[in-house]
C-alpha positions in Angstrom: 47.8 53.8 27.3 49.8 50.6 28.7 49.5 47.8 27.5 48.2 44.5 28.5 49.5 41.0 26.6 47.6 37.9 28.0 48.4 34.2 26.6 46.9 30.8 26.2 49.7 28.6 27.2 52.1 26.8 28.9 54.7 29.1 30.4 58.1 27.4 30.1 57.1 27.1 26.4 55.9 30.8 26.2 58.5 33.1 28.3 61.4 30.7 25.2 59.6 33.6 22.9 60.2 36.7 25.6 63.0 39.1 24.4 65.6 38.3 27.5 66.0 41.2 29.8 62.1 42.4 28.6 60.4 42.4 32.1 61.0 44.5 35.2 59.0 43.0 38.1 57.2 39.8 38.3 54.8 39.1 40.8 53.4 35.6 41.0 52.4 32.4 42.8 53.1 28.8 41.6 51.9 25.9 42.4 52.4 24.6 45.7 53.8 20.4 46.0 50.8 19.4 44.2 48.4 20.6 46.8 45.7 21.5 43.7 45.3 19.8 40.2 43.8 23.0 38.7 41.2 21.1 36.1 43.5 18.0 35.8 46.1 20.9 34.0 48.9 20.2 36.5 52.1 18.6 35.9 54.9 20.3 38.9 57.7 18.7 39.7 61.4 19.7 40.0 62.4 19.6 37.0 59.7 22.0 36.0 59.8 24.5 38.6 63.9 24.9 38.0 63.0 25.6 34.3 60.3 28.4 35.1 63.0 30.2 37.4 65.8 29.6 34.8 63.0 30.9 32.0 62.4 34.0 34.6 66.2 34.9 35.1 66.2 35.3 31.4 63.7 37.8 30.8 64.8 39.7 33.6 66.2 43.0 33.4 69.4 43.8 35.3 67.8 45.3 38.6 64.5 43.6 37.9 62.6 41.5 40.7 60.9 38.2 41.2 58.7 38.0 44.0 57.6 34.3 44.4 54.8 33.6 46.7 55.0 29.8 47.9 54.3 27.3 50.6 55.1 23.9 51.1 53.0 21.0 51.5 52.5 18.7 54.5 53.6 15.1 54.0 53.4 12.6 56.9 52.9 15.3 59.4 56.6 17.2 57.8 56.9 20.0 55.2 58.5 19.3 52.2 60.6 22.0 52.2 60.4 23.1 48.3 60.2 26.8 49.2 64.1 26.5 50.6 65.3 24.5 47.5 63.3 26.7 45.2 65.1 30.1 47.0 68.5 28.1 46.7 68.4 27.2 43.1 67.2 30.7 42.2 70.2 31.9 43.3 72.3 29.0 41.5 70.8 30.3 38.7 72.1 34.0 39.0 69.3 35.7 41.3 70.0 37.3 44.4 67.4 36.4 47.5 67.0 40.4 47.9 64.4 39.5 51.1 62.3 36.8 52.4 59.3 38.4 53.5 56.2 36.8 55.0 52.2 36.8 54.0 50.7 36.6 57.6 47.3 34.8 56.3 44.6 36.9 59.0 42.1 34.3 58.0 44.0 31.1 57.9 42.8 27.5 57.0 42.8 25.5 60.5 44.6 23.1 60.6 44.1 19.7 62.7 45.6 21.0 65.6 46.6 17.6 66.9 50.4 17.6 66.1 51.3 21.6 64.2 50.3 24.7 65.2 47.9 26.1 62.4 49.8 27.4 59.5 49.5 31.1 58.7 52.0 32.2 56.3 53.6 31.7 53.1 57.1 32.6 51.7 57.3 35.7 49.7 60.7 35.4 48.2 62.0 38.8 46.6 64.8 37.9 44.2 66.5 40.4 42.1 69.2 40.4 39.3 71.5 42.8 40.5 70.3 45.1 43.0 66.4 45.9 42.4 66.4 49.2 40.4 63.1 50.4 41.8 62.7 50.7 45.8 59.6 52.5 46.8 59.5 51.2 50.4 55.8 51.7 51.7 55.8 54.0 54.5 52.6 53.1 56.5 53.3 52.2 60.2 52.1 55.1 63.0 55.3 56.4 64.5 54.6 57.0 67.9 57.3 59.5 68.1 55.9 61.8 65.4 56.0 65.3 66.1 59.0 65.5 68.1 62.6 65.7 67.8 65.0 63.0 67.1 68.9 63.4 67.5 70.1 60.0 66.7 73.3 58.9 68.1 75.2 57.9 64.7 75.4 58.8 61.5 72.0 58.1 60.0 70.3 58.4 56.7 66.5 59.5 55.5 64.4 57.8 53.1 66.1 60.1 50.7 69.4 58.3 51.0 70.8 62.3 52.8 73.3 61.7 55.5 72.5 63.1 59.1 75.5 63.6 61.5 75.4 62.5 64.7 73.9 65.9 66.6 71.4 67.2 64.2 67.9 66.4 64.8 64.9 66.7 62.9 61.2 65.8 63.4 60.2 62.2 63.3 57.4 61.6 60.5 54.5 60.8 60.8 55.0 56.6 59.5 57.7 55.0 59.3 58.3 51.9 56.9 56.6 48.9 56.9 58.3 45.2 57.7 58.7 42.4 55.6 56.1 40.7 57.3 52.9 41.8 55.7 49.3 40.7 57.1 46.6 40.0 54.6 43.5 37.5 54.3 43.0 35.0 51.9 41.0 36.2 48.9 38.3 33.6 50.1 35.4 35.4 48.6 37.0 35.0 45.3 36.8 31.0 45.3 34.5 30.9 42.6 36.7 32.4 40.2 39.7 30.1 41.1 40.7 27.3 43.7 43.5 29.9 45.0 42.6 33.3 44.2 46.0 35.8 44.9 45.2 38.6 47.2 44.8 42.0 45.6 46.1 43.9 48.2 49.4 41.8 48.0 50.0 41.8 44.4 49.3 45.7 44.6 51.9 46.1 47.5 54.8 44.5 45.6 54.2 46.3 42.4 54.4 49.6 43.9 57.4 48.7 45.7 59.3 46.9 42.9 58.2 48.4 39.6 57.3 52.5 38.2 54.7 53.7 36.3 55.7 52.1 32.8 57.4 49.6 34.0 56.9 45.9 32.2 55.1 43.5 35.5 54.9 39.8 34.4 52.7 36.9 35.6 53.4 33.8 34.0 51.2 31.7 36.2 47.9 34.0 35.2 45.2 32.3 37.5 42.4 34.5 38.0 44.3 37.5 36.8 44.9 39.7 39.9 48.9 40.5 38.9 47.5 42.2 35.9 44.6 43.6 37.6 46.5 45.8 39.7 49.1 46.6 37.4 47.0 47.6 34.9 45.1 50.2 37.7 48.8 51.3 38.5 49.6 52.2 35.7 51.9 49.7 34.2 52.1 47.6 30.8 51.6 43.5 31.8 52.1 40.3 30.3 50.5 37.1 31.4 50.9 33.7 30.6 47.5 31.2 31.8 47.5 27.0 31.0 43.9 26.5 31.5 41.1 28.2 29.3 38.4 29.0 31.7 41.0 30.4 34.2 42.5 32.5 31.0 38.5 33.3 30.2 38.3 34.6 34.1 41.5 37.1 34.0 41.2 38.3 30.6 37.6 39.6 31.7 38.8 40.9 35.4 41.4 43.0 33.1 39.5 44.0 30.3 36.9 45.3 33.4 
């Protein structure tokens, strides 16, 4: 039975008390320039967002993952450009930026459509500590060569890391692997639980490529508790750290269910 650890607090305070080098994927989404108060709870600046990724480096394992979803705000018609410096000082602190991969919103908030082209993606940074230990690349784009033979014209190798000289062919599957660009909606039927309810399908995605079965996935920015949702349906133990009651009231009872 895996277990599931979900805390009342703040997270800078709480990860001080994690064992370093105790968690093997996190998966999470942090506030975003100020764009939501989140019950008058919110206090993000610089200063605080460089001490949450210094806190996460710690508890890290070597060949552990962060994958930070984030956007930037729009101030006098320009972005901010957190995201970058957020990416850069990760890897000051000792991370490397393993991938930037992009959330392709299919259902995304118009914009005013006056000076910017709607915006319909956000950052998903995938840092590691070390190279990531677990790589379970989702395999789930129609090849439209499956079925016939492939003789490449180099030195190639399979998913299963087997070399194949140039000359020999085999038969192309049947999917081949997905991009870092991953299309998803918003989770906007979910607004009632939270102002900015994280995609299942997302969170799910990243654990299975990141993390094994019995592997330790963290959260410490809880929300509405979809992180530990899907890890606990795949099968791994999860720890979660939430500032405001009612939001910690609304995961603990999407987990427990």
């Amino acid at each position: 039975m895996r277990e599931s650890k979900l805390i009342h607090g703040d997270c800078i305070e709480e990860m001080t008390k994690m064992d370093a080098g105790s968690v093997d994927l996190t998966v999470t989404s942090p506030p975003y320039d100020n764009l939501r108060t989140y019950e008058g709870s919110l206090q993000w600046n610089e200063d605080i967002w460089k001490q949450v990724l210094e806190g996460l480096y710690r508890v890290t394992k070597d060949g552990g993952v962060v994958v930070w979803v984030v956007g930037d705000a729009t101030i006098k018609g320009s972005e901010t450009g957190t995201s970058f410096k957020q990416a850069l000082y990760a890897m000051d602190c000792g991370f490397n930026l393993h991938d930037t991969m992009i959330w392709n919103k299919s259902n995304p908030v118009p914009g005013d459509g006056k000076h910017r082209y709607h915006a319909a993606f956000e950052y998903m940074l995938v840092l590691s500590v070390g190279s990531p230990a677990s790589r379970n690349l989702l395999r789930d784009i129609p090849n439209a060569s499956f079925g016939k033979n492939w003789q490449p014209s180099g030195d190639r190798r399979t998913k299963d890391n087997l070399s194949r000289p140039k000359g020999t062919t085999w038969e192309c599957p049947e999917y081949g692997f997905r991009t870092n660009v991953w299309k998803s909606p918003n989770a906007s039927g979910a607004r009632s639980l939270h102002p900015a309810v994280f995609p299942e399908a997302i969170a799910h995605d990243h654990i299975i490529s990141w993390s094994n079965e019995g592997d330790t996935v963290f959260d410490p920015f809880l929300g509405s508790g979809t992180t530990g949702k899907m890890a606990k349906q795949l099968n791994r133990n999860f720890i979660g750290i939430e500032k405001v009651k009612e939001y910690y009231d609304i995961a603990a009872a999407r987990i427990k269910d």
